[in-house]
N, C-alpha and C positions, 0 to 999 in steps of 0.2 A: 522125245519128250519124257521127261521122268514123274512119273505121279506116287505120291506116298500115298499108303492104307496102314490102317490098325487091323491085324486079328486078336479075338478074343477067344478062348475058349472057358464057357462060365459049368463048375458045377451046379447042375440043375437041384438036387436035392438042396443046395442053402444059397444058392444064388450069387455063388459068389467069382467074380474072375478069375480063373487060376492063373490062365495065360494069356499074357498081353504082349504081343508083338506087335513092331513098330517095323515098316517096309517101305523103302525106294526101289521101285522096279521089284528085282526080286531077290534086291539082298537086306539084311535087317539093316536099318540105318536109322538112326536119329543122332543129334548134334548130344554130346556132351550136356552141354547148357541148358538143354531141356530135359533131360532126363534120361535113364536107361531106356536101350531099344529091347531089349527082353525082360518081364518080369515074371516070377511065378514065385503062386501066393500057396498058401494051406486051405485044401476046400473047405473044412470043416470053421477054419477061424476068419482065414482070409487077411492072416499074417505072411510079410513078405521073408519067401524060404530063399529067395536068390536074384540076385538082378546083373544085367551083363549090359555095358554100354559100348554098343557098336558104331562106329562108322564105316560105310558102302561093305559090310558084313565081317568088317574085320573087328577085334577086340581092340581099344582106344580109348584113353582117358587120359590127363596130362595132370586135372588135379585131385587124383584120387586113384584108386581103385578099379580094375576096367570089370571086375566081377568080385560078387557080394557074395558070400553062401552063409546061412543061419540056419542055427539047428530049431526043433521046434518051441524051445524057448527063446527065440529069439537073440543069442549072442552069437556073434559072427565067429563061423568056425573056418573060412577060407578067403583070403583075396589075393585075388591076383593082377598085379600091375602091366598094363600092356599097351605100347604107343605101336600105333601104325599095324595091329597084330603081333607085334612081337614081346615077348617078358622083356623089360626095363622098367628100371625104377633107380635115382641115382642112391648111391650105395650110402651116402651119407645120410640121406632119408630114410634109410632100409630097406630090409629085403624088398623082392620083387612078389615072389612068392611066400606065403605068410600061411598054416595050420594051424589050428588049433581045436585038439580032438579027446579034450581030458573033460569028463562029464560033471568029473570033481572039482575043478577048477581051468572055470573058461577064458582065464587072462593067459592059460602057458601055453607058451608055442611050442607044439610039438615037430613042425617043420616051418623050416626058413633057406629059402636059395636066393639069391643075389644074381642076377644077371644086369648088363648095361651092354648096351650099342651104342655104337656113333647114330647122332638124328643130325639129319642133313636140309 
């Protein structure tokens, strides 16, 4: 029988969630559709620094992103596209893997790789 739980881990000094895991059995799992199965925030603001969407604890996502990273101002500095655990993303869409690490300017990708599998 499979039963899901939430952990949270809360900074105490501002009360805020850092980390939110989502669990089937004992792998992270939550559907796409409802949202990442890992989040973590900034204790201090309780802005979100990264979120990863798992299913049965593998990295998956078909329309998006299967992990988010943001720097502390909040513009996304890494995503990575991943069906079934593995990097894909069709190439006409764009990279798979995507950087961006210029303080000066958060729109330039400083890395970009392209990977595609067969999905069966």
């Amino acid at each position: 029988m499979k039963t899901d739980r939430i952990e949270q881990t809360t900074e105490l000094a501002t009360g805020v969630v850092v980390y939110e895991n989502y669990f089937r059995e004992r792998e992270r799992h939550r559907l796409a559709t409802e949202g990442p199965a890992l989040i973590h925030r900034d204790p201090r603001t309780g802005a979100v620094l990264a979120e990863a969407y798992l299913e049965e604890g593998k990295r998956h996502r078909t329309d998006g992103p299967a992990v988010i990273e943001r720097n502390a101002s909040g513009a996304i500095i890494r995503e990575v596209y991943c069906v079934k655990g593995v990097l894909h993303r069709d190439p006409l869409e764009g990279p798979a893997l995507i950087e961006r690490k210029s303080p000066h300017n958060p729109d330039q990708i400083t890395r970009a790789e392209y990977y595609v599998i067969l999905i069966r």
